[in-house]
C-alpha positions as CSV (number, residue, x, y, z in Angstrom):
1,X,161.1,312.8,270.9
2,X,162.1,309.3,269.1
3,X,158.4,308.3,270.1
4,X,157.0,311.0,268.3
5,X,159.5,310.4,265.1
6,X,158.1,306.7,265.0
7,X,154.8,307.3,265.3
8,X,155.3,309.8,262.4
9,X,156.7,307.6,260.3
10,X,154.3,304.8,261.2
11,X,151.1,307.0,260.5
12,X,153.1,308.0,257.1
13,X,153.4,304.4,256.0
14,X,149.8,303.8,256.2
15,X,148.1,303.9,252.7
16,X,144.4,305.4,252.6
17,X,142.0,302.8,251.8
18,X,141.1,302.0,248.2
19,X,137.4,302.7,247.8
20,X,136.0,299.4,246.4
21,X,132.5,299.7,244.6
22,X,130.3,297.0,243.9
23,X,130.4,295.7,240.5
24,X,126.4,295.2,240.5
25,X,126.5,299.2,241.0
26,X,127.7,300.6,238.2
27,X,125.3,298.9,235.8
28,X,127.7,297.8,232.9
29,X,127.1,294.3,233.0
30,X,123.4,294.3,232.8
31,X,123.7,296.9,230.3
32,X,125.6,294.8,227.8
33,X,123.5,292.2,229.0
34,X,120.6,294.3,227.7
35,X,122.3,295.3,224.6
36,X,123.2,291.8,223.8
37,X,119.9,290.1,224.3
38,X,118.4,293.4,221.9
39,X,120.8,292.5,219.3
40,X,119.7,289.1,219.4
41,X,116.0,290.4,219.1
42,X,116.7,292.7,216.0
43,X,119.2,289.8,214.2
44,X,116.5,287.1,214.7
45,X,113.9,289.4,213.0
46,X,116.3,290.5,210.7
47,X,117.1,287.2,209.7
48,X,113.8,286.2,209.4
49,X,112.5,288.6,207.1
50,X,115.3,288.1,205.0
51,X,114.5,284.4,204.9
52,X,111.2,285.0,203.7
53,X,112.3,287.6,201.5
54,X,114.9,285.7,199.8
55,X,112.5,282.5,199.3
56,X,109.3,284.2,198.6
57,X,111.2,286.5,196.0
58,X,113.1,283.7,194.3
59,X,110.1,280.8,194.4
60,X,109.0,282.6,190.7
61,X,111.9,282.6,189.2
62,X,112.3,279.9,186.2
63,X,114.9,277.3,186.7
64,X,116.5,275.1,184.5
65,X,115.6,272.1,183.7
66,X,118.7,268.6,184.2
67,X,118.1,265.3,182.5
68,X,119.9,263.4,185.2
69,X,120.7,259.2,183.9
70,X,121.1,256.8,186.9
71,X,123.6,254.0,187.2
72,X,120.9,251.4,186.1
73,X,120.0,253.7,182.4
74,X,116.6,255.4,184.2
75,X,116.3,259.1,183.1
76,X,114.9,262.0,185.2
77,X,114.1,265.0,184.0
78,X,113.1,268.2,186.7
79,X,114.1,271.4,188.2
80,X,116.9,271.1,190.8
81,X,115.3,272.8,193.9
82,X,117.3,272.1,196.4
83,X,120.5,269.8,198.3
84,X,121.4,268.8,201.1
85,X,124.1,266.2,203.3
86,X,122.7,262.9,204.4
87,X,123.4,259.8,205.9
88,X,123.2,257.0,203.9
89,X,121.6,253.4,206.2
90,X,122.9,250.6,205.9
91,X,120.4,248.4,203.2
92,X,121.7,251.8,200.9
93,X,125.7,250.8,201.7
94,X,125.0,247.3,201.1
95,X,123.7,247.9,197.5
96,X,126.9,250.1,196.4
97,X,130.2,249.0,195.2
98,X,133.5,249.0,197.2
99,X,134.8,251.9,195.8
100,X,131.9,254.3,196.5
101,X,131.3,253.0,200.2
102,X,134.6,254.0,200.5
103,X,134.5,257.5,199.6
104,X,131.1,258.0,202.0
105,X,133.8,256.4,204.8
106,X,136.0,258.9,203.8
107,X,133.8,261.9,203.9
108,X,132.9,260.8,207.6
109,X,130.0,258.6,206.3
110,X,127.8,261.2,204.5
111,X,126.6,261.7,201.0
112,X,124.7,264.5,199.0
113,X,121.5,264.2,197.5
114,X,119.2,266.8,195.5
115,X,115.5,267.2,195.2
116,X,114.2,267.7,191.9
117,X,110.9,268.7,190.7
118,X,109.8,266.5,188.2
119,X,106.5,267.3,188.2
120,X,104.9,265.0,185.4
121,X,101.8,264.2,188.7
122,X,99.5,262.2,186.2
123,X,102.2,260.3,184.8
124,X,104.3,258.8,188.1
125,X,101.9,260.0,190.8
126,X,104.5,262.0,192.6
127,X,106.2,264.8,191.5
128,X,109.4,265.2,193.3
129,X,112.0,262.8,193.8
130,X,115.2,262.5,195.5
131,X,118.5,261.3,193.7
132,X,122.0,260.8,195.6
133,X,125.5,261.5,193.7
134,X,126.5,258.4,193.8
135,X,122.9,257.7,191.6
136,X,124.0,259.7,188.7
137,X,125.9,258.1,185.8
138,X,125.3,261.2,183.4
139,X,124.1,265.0,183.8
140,X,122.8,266.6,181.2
141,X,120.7,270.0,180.1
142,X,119.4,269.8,176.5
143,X,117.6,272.7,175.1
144,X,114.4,270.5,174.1
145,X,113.0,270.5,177.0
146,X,110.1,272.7,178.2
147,X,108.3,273.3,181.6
148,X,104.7,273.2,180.6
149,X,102.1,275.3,183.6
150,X,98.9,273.3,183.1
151,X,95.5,273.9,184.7
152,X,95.1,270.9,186.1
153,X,97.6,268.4,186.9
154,X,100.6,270.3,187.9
155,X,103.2,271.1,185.9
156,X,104.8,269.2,182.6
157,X,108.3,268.4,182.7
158,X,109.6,266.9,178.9
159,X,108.8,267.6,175.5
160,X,106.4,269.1,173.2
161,X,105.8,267.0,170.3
162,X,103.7,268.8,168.3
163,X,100.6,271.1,168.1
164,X,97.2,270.6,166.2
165,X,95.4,273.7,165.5
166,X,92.3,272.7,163.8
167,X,93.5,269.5,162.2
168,X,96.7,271.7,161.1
169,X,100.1,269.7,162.3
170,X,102.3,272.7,164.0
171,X,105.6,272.8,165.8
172,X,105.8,274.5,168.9
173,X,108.2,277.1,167.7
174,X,105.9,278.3,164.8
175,X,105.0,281.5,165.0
176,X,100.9,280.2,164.0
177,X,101.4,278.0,167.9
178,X,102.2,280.6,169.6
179,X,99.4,282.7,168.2
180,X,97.0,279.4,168.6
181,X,97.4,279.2,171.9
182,X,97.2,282.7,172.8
183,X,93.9,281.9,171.3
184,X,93.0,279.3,172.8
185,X,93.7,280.9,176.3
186,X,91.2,283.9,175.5
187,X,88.8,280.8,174.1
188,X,89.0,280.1,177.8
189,X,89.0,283.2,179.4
190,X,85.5,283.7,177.6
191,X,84.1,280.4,178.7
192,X,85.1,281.2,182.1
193,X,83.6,284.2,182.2
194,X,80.5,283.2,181.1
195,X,80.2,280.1,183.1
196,X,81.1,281.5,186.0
197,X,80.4,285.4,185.6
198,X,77.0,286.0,183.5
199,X,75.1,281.9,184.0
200,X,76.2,282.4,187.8
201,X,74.1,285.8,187.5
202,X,71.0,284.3,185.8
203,X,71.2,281.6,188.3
204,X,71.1,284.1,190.8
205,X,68.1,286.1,189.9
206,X,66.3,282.9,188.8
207,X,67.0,281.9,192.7
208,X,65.6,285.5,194.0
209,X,62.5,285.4,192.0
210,X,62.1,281.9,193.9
211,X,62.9,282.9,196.9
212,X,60.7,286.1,196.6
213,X,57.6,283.5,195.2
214,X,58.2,281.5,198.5
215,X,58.2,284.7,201.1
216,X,54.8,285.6,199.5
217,X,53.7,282.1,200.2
218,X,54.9,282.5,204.0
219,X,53.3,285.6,204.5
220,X,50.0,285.1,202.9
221,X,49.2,281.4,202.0
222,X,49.3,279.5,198.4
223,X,45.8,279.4,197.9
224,X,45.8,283.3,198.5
225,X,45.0,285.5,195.5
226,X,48.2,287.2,195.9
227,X,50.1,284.3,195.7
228,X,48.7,282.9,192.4
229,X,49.8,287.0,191.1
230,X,53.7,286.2,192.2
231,X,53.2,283.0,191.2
232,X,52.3,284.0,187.5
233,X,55.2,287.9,187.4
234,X,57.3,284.5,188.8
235,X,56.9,282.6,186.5
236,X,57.3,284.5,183.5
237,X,60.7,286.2,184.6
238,X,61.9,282.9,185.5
239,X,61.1,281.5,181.9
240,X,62.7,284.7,180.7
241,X,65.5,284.4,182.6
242,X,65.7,280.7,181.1
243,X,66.2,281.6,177.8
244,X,68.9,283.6,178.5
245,X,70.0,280.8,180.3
246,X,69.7,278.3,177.5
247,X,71.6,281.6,175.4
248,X,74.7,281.5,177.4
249,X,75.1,277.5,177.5
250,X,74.6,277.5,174.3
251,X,77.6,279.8,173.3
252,X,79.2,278.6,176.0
253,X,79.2,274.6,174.4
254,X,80.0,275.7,171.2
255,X,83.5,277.8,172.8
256,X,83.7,274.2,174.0
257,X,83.5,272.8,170.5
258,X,85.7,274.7,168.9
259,X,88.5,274.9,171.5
260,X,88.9,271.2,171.4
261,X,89.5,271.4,168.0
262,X,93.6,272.9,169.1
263,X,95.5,270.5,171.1
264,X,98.8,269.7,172.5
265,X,100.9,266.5,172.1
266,X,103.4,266.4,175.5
267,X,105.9,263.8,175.8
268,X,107.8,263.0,178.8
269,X,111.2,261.8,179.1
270,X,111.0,258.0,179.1
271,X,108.8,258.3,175.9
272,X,105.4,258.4,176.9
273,X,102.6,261.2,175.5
274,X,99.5,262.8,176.6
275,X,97.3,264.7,174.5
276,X,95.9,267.5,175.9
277,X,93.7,271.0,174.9
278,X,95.7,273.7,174.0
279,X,93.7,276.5,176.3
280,X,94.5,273.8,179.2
281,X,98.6,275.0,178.9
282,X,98.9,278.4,180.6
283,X,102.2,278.6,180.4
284,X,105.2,276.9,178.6
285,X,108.9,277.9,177.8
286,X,112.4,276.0,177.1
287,X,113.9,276.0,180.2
288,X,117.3,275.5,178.9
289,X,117.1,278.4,176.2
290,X,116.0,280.7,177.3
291,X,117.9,283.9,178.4
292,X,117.9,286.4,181.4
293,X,115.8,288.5,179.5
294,X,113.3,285.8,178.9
295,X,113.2,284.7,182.5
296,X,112.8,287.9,183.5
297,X,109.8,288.2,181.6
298,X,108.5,284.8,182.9
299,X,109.2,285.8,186.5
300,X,106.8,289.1,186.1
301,X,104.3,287.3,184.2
302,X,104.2,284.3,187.4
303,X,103.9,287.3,190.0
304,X,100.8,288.9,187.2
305,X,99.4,285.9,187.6
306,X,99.9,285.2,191.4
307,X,98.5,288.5,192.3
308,X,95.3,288.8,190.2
309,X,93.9,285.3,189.5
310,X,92.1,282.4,191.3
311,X,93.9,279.6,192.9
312,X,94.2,276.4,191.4
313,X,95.3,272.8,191.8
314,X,94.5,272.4,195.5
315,X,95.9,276.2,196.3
316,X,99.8,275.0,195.3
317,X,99.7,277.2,192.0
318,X,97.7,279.8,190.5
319,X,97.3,283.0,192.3
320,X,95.6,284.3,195.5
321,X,93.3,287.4,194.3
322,X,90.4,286.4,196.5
323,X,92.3,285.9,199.6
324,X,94.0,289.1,199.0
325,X,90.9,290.7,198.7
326,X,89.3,289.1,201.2
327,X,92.0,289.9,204.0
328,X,92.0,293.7,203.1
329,X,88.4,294.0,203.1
330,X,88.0,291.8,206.7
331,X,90.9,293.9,208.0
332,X,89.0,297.2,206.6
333,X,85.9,296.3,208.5
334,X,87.5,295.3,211.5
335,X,89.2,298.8,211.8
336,X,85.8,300.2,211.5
337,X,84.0,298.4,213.8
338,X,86.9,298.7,216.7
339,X,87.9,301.9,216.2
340,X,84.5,304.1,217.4
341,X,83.7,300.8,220.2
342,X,87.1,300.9,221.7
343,X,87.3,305.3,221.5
344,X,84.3,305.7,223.1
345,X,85.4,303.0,225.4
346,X,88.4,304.9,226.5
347,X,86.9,308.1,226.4
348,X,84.1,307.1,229.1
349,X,86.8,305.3,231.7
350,X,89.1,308.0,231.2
351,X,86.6,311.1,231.1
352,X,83.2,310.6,232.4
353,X,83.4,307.5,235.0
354,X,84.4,308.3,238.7
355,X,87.5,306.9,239.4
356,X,87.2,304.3,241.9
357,X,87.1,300.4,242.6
358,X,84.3,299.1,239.6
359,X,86.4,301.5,236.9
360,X,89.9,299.7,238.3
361,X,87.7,296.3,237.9
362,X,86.8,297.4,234.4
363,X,90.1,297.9,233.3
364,X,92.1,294.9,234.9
365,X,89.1,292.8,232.5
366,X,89.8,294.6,229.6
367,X,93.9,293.9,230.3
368,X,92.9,290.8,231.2
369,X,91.0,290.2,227.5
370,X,94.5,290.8,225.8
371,X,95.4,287.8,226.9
372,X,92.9,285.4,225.8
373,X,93.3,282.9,223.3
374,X,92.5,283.9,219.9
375,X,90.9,280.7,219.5
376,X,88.5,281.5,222.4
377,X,87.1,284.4,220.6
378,X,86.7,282.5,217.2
379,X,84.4,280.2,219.4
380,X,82.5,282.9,220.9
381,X,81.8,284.4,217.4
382,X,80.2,280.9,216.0
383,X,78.0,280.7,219.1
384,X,77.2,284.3,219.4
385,X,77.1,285.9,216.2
386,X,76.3,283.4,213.6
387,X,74.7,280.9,215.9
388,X,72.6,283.0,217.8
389,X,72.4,286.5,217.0
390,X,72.6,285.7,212.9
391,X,70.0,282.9,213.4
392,X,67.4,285.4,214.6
393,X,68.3,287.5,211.4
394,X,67.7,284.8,209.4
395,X,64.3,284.1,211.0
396,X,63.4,287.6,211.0
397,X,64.5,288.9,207.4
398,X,65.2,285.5,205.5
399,X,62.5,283.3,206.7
400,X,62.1,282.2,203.0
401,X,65.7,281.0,202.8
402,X,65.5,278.6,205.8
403,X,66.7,276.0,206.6
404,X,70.0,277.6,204.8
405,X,71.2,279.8,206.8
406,X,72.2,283.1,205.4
407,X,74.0,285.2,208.3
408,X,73.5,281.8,211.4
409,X,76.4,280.7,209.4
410,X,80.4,282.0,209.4
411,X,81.2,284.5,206.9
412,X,82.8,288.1,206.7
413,X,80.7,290.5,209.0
414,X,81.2,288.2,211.9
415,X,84.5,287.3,211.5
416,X,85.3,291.2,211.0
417,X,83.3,291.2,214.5
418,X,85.3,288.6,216.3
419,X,88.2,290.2,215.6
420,X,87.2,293.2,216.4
421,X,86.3,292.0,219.5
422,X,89.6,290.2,219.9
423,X,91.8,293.8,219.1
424,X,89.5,296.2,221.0
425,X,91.5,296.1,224.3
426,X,94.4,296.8,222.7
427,X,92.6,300.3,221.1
428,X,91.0,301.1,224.6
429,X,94.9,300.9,226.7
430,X,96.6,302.8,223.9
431,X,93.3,305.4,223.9
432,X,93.8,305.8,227.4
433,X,97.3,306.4,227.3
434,X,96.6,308.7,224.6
435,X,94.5,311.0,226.6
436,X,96.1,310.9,229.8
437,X,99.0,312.7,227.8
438,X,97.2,316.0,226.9
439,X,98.3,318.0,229.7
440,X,95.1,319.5,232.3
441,X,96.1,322.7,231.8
442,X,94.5,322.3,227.9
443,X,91.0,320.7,229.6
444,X,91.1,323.3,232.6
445,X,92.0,326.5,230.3
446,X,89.0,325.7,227.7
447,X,86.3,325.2,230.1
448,X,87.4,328.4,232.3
449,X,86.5,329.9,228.4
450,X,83.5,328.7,228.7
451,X,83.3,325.2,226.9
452,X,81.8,322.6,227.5
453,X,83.2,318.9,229.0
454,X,82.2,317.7,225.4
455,X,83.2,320.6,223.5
456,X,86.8,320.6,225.2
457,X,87.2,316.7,224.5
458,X,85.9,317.4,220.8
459,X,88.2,320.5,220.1
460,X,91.2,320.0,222.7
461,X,91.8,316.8,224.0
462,X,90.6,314.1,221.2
463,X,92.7,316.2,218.4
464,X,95.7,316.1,220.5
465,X,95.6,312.4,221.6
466,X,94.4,310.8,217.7
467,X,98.4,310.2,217.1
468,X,98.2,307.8,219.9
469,X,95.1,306.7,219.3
470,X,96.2,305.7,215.5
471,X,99.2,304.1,217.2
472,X,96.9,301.9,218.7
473,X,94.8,301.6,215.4
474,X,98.0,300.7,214.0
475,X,98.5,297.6,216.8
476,X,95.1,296.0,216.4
477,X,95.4,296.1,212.2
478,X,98.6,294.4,212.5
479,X,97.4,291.7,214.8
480,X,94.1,291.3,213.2
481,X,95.2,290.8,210.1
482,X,97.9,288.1,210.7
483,X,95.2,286.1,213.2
484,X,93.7,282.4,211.4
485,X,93.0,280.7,214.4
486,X,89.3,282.5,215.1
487,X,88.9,282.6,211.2
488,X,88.5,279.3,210.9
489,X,86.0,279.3,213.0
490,X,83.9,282.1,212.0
491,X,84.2,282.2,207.9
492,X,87.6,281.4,206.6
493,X,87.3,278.8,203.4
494,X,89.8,276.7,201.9
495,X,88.4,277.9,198.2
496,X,86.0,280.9,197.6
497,X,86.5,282.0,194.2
498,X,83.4,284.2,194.4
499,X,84.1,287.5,196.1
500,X,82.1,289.4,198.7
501,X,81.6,292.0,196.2
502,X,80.1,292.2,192.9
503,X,77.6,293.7,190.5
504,X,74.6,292.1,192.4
505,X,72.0,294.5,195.4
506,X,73.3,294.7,197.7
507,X,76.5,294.5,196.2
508,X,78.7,293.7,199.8
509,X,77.3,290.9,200.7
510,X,79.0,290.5,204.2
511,X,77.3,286.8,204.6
512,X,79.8,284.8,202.0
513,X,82.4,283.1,203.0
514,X,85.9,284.2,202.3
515,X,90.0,283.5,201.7
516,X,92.4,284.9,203.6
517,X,95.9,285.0,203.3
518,X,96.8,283.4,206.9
519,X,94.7,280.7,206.3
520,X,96.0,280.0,202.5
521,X,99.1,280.0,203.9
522,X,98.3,277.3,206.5
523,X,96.1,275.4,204.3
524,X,98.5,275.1,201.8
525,X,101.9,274.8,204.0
526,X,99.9,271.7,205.7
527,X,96.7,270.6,204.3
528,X,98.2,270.0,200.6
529,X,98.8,266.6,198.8
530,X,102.4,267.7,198.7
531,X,104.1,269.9,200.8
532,X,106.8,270.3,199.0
533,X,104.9,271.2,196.1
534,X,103.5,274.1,197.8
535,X,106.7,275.4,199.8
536,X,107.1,278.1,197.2
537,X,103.7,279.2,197.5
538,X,103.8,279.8,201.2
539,X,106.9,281.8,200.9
540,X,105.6,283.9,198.5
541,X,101.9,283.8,200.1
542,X,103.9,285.0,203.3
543,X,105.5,287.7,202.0
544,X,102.7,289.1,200.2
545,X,100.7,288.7,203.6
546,X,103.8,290.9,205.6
547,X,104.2,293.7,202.2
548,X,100.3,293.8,202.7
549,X,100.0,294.3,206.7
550,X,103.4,296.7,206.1
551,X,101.6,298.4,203.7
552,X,98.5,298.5,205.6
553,X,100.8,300.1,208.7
554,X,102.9,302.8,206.8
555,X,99.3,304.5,205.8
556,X,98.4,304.8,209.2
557,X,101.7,305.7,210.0
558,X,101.9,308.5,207.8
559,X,98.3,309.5,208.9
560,X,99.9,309.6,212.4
561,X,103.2,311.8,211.7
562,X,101.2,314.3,210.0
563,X,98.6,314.5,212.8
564,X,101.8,314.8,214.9
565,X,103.3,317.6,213.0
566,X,99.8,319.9,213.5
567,X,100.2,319.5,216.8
568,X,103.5,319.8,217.5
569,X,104.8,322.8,219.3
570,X,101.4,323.7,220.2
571,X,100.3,325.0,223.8
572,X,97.3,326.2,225.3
């Protein structure tokens, strides 16, 4: 009985066993893992696009302007851009006084410095230049000073001394300069247009009645009868055609004549002058006196000008019209060319072909072509396209413009091609995915109605699967619009003022050379005189180029929810 009792309480005393689960099971690490490393994703591209917002949106925006006085009397006049903590070596320490390499000691051996812009390019051959605190003997902003946006040179930095308007002594603040150099800009507007706009059209039809003289000669022979009857309708357009040229000089020279009549004296800080034509000033304004109001103004008028006119002074200033037009019509084209290749693509494999081992062949090549270097397909278009395939064009249909090439060269339809070729595997996996997501019961309930395959990929499945098909629409816009490397290769230009379209048969002409926006940005962020000069251009350039792809995306977007919406709910 006691035996009993013991092992009673003995068995009581024993506690159940904990059940212990592996920490690796339940999952929460790796899930905060996974949470973690997405917040890290989104605050990165946060952060990013808030960089370039911030920069891009500010780079416009008129600053003021310090007159900063050294230690040993030299004055500086600029725009403080930016500044930053350095350390100072030791030939700098050795130069300064006791007292002030003891303050550096004291702040742990650092100094400040600050970059200011003081432009001024034709006078000092730079325009930027750094100048540490313990530089400046006096800081200073006097209400004199303007910041002068030339045409040619970069910008002014100092004083205007005066303005002669036909031999009539102005100062800038008269109402009459103001209106004389409004003027004077129009004066300019009007020789530009005609120089470049209606002489650049004669020029042009004087070369097509040449080249049309010289086909006649290549198809029949000089001595031919029909030949000496071109020759002659040639020959009089052409001297027709050079009156008008002689016309347009003509007005053209005396709009020269009479705008150097209304200069500009400029002055820069140290004393010396530069006379220059009033039409050459685009833009000037006291950057000290101006208000918020003012600036405001300013700041719209820079982003007028950055979105609607011609680049200038090596891409740094100006605006970037061409390249904005020359991105959304590549872009444009692209979608064109890729969107009917890479549908009927998908369709077939997913469709027509019998599933089997060449089909799975077919589409590990076409994953495998997402991966290829860009650069490998820029290559492939200058050997395929212009090389070979636009060569035989020109031989075919421009024999009379050879040896220039006319479409053997890089230009807009075959960089349009390249990329297309370069986004189509991305349209042909989202296609695919696309249809494989209408359910069979849709395909197997039309054609026990009595459609057809085609009619029941026309009315039922293709309808149904466009949202994802746009979604992959969407993908290849957005890559092939922010790709350079194959542009450079294929018809990407530094400079291309002259736009693919214009007044002139055929009107597209898909064989000039373009600007994009991608390549600006590179060209001027690292090909430049001056970097620094053209930092705010790239962030600005950079944010137009992301607003432009965003806009670009939230069309198709849209596009997309609404095909989304007619389908929704909807059932066979």
């Amino acid at each position: 009985m006691s035996a009993s009792i013991e092992a009673l309480e003995t068995t009581a005393t024993v506690r159940p066993r904990a059940r212990v689960t592996a920490l690796s099971a339940l999952g929460e690490p790796f899930q905060w893992l996974l949470a973690g490393a997405l917040a890290l994703g989104m605050t990165m591209i946060v952060g990013f696009l808030l960089l370039i917002l911030w920069n891009g949106a500010t780079a416009l925006w008129p600053k003021p302007i310090h007159v900063v006085t050294l230690a040993d009397g030299t004055r500086i006049a600029g725009e403080p851009t930016r500044s930053e903590e350095f350390r100072p070596g030791v030939e700098r320490l050795q130069v300064l006084d006791e007292a002030m390499r003891r303050r550096i000691r004291a702040d742990g051996g650092y100094a400040w410095r600050t970059l200011y812009r003081t432009g001024n390019f034709d006078f000092y051959n730079d325009d930027f230049r750094w100048v540490t605190d313990y530089e400046v003997g006096a800081l200073e902003a006097p209400l004199d000073l303007y910041f002068v946006e030339r045409l040619e040179w970069g910008p002014f930095v100092g004083r205007i001394a005066g303005v002669d308007a036909a031999g009539e002594k102005l100062a800038i603040g008269d109402s009459r300069a103001v209106a004389a150099h409004r003027d004077a800009r129009r004066r300019w507007q009007t020789i530009r247009e005609i120089e470049q706009g209606e002489i650049g059209h004669v020029n042009a039809r004087i070369e097509r009645e040449r080249l049309a003289l010289r086909r006649v000669a290549l198809d029949e022979t000089e001595a031919s009868p029909a030949y000496a009857q071109a020759k002659a309708k040639a020959d009089a357009r052409i001297a027709e055609l050079q009156g008008e040229y002689r016309r347009l000089a003509e007005e053209a020279q005396r709009l020269k004549a009479e705008d150097e009549r209304y200069k500009a004296t400029l002055a820069e800080i140290g004393g010396k002058e530069k006379t220059v034509r009033l039409s050459e000033i685009v833009r000037y304004y006291p950057a000290n006196a101006v208000g918020w109001i003012d600036r405001l103004g300013i700041y719209l008028s820079r982003w007028g000008e950055f979105l609607v006119d011609a680049p200038r002074e090596a891409n740094t200033e100006g605006g970037v019209w061409p390249a904005i037009f020359g991105t959304f019509a590549m872009t444009l084209l692209m979608v064109i060319v890729v969107a009917p290749f890479g549908v009927v693509t998908a369709l077939y494999l997913r469709e027509y072909a019998k599933q089997g081992r060449m089909v799975a062949i077919v589409r590990i090549s076409v994953n495998n072509l997402a991966g290829v270097p860009s650069i490998v397909y820029g290559v492939f278009g200058l050997g395929f396209f212009a090389y070979t395939f636009g060569a035989t064009i020109d031989q075919l249909f421009y024999p009379e413009r050879l040896p220039s090439p006319t479409f053997g060269t890089g230009g807009l339809l075959w960089s349009s091609l390249t990329l297309a070729l370069l986004t189509v595997p991305v349209v042909i996996v989202a296609t695919e995915e696309a249809l494989a997501a209408v359910p069979r019961s849709m395909r197997e309930g039309s054609l026990a109605c009595g459609a057809s395959k085609w009619q029941t990929i026309k009315y039922i499945v293709l309808p149904r699967a466009l949202p994802g098909i746009m979604t992959g629409l969407i993908l290849a816009m957005a890559r092939g619009a922010g790709e350079v490397a194959p542009l450079m290769l294929v018809g990407v230009v530094k400079l291309a003022p002259e736009l693919p379209i214009d007044g002139v048969f055929p009107y597209l002409h898909l064989e000039r050379s373009f600007m994009h926006l991608g390549f600006h940005i590179y060209d001027v962020g690292f090909q430049s005189r001056n970097s620094e000069a053209g930092k705010p251009m790239v962030f600005v350039t950079t944010l137009l180029l992301i607003a432009m792809i965003a806009g670009m995306n939230a069309a198709a977007i849209v596009i997309r929810n609404r095909l989304k919406r007619r389908f929704a709910g909807s059932q066979f």
